[in-house]
C-alpha positions as CSV (number, residue, x, y, z in Angstrom):
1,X,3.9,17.8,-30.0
2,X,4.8,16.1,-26.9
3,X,1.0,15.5,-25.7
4,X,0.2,13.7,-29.1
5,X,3.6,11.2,-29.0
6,X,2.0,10.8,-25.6
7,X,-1.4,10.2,-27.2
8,X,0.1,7.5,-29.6
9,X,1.6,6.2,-27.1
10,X,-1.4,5.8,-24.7
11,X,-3.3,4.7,-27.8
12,X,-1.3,1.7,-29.2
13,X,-0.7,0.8,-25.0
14,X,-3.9,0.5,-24.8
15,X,-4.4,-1.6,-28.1
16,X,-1.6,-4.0,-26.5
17,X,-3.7,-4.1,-23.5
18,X,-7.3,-4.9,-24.7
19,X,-6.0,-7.7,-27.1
20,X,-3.7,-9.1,-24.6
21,X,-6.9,-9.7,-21.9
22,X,-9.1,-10.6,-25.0
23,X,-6.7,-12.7,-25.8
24,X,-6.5,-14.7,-22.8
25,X,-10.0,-14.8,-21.9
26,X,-10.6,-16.0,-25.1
27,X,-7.9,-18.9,-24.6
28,X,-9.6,-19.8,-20.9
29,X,-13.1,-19.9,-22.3
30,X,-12.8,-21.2,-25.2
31,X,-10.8,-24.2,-25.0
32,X,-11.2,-25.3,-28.7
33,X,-9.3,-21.8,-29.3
34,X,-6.3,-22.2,-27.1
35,X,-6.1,-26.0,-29.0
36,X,-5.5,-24.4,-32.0
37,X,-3.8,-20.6,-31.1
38,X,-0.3,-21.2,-30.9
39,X,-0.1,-23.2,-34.3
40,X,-2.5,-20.2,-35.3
41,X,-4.6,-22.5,-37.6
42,X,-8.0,-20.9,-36.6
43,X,-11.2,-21.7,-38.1
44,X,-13.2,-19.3,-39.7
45,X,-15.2,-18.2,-36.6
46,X,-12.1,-17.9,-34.5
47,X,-10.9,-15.6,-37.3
48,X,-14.2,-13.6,-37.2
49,X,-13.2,-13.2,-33.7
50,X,-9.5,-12.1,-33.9
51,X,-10.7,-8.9,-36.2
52,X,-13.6,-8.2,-34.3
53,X,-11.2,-8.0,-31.1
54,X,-8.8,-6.2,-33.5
55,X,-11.6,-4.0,-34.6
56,X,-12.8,-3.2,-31.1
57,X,-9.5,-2.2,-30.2
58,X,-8.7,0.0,-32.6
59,X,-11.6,2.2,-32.4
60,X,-10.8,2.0,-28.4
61,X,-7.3,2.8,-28.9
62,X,-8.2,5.9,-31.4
63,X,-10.5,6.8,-28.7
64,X,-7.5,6.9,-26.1
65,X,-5.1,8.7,-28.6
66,X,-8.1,11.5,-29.0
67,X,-9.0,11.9,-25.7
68,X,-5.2,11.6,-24.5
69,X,-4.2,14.7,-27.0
70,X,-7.5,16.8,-26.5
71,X,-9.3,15.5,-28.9
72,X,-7.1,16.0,-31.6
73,X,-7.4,13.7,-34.7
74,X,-4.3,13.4,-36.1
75,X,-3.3,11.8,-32.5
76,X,-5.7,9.1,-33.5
77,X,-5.1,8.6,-36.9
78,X,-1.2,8.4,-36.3
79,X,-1.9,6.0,-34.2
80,X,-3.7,3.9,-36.7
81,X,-1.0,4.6,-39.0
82,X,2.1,3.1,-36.2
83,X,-0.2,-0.3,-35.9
84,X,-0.4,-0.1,-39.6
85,X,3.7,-0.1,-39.8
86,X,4.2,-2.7,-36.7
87,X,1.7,-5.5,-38.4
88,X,2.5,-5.1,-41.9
89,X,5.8,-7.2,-40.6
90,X,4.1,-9.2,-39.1
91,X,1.2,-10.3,-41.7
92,X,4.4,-10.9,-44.1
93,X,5.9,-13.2,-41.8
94,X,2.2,-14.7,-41.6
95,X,1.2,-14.8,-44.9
96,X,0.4,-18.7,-45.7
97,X,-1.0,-19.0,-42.0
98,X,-4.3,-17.2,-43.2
99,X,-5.9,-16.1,-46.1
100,X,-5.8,-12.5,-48.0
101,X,-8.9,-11.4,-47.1
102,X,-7.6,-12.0,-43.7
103,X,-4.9,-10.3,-44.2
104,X,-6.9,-7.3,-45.6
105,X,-9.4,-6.9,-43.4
106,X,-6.9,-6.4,-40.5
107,X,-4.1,-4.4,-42.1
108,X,-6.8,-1.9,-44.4
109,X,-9.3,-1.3,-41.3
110,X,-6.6,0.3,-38.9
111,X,-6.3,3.4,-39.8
112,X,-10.4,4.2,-40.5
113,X,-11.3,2.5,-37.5
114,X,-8.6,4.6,-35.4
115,X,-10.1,7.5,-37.2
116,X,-14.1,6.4,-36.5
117,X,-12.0,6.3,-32.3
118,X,-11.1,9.7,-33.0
119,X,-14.2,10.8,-34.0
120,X,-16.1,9.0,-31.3
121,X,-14.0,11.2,-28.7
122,X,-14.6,14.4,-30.5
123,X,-18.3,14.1,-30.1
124,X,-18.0,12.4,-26.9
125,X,-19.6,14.9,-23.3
126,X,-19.4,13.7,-20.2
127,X,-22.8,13.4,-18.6
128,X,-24.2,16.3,-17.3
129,X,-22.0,18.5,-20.0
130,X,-24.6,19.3,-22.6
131,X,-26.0,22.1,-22.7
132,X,-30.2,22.1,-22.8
């Protein structure tokens, strides 16, 4: 029990920590981006790439949660499930910023995509593992 609370934990850390630096990088090199990101009125390919970074992240973080609990699943699909509870908050609060499908997208892929990182890890041999 205490490996997979671990597990979520690594997972959603690491969540936190791929779309903090894709955050930023995307703020430095894209300077049309950090013009509009703190008043969060993005256009639509800025939005594109907000859930592909989001997407990304989640199967990464599932991936983590996986590995981090021996490839168990439920470690990643908790972990889907805890960013599920911490942004629907947070997509309330947001609600008139973007637009449903937005909204959607983000909040109804977290918990598949942590799975598909979950899945990923459970088929996942180092090189020079498999057997001939």
């Amino acid at each position: 029990m205490a490996n997979r609370v671990l597990a979520v934990v690594a997972g959603i850390v690491v969540w936190v920590a791929i779309t903090t630096v894709a955050g930023l990088i995307m703020r430095g090199a894209w300077s049309e981006y950090a013009a509009v990101a703190d008043a969060m009125t993005f256009p639509l390919p800025m939005m594109w790439a907000r859930l592909s970074i989001g997407a990304l992240a989640t199967v990464i973080a599932g991936c983590a949660a996986a590995v981090v609990a021996r490839r168990r699943m439920a470690a990643a699909v908790t972990t889907g499930v805890i960013l599920l509870a911490l942004f629907i908050p947070q997509h309330i609060m947001l609600w008139a910023r973007f637009p449903v499908w937005y909204h959607a997208a983000f909040l109804l892929s977290l918990v598949p995509l942590a799975y598909l990182g979950g899945e990923i890890a459970a088929r996942w041999r180092p090189v020079g593992s498999r057997s001939r």
